[in-house]
N, C-alpha and C positions, 0 to 999 in steps of 0.2 A: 673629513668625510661627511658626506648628505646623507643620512637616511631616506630623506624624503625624497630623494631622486628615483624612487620606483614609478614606474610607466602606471597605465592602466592595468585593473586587476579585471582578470577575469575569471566567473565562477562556471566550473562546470559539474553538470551535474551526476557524475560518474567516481567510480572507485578509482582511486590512484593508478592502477597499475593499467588498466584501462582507457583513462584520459591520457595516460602519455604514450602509448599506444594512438591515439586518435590525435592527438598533438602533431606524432612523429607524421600522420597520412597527410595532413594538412600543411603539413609544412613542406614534405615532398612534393604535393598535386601546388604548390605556388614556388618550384622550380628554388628552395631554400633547403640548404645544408645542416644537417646538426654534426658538425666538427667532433666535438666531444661533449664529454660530460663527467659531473661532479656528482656525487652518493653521497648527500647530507643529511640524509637521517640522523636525526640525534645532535643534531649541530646546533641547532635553532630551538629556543622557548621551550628548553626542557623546563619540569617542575619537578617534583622531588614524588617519586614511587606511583609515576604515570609513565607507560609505555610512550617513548617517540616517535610521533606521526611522522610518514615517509615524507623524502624531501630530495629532489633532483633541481641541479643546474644544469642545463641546456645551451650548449655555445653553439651559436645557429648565426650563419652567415651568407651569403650568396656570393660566389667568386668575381664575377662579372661586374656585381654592385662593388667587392674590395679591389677590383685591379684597375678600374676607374677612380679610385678616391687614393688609391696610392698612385698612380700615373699624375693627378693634379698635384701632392702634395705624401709624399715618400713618408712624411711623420704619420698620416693618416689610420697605417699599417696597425700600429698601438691602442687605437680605438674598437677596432673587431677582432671578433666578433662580439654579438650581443647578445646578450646575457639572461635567458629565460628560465624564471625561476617557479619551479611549481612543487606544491606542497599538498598532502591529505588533508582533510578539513573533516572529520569524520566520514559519511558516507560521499562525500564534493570533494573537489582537487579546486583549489584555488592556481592562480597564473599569473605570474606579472612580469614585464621587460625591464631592467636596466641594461643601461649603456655606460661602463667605464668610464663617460665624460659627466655625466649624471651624476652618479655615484660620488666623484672626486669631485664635482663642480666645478668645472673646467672648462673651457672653450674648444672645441672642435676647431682643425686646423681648417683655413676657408674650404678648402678642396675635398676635405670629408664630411661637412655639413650637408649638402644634397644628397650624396648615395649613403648617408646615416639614416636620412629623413625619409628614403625612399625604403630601405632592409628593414625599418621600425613600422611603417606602413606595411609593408606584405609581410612583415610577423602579427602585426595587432588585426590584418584581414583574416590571418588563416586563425589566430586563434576565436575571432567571432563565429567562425565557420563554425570550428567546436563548439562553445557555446550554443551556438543556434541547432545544431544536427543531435549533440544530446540533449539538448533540452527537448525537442522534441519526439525523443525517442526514450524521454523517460516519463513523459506526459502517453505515449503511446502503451508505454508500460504497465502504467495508474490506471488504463481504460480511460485516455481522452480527456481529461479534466479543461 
């Protein structure tokens, strides 16, 4: 397994419960699914008589993008969706995408390489979106800095 296979992180600048809230709008207004999800609080980087910062997985997929890459290549199915991981960071929600082929380090069958590259693209657009709308409305917060 790759650790290192995590996508871009994105910090945003809002409380947990909040950014995934703003997550979920953003990823609805770019026509993308959140399938399910996983409640990992407490799973990750406990330390010993410190409360576990919150922690959701986000399986987030687009139908259209998986029934194209399973029509080219039927193993494709196994790769989506993908995998958006976001955690409390104190008062910040941090964000980052893996992809199951990532993760394992593995090669993408040819036929699900383009609409991977494309579902990883309108996840890392929508979550800029976030990034960019709270950051600016936590600077609007501050009084403008």
């Amino acid at each position: 397994m790759n650790a290192l296979g995590v996508g871009q992180t994105h910090m945003i600048s809002e409380r947990f419960d909040k950014a995934v809230k703003l997550i979920r709008s953003a990823l609805a207004e770019t026509e993308l699914s959140v399938v399910g999800e996983f409640d990992t609080t407490g799973a990750f980087g406990k330390e010993p008589g410190k409360k576990p910062e919150q922690s959701r997985i986000l399986l987030v997929d687009c139908p259209l993008v998986v029934f194209e890459a399973q029509a080219l290549d039927r193993s494709a199915g196994v790769f989506f969706p993908l995998h958006v991981l976001v955690w409390a960071d104190g008062g910040r929600t941090q964000v980052s995408t893996v992809s199951s082929c990532e993760l394992f380090d593995v090669r993408l069958p040819l036929g699900a390489a383009n609409p991977m590259e494309r579902l990883q693209a309108r996840v890392s657009m929508a979550l800029e979106s976030v990034s960019f709308r709270a950051g600016a409305n936590h600077r609007e917060a501050r009084g403008g800095e």
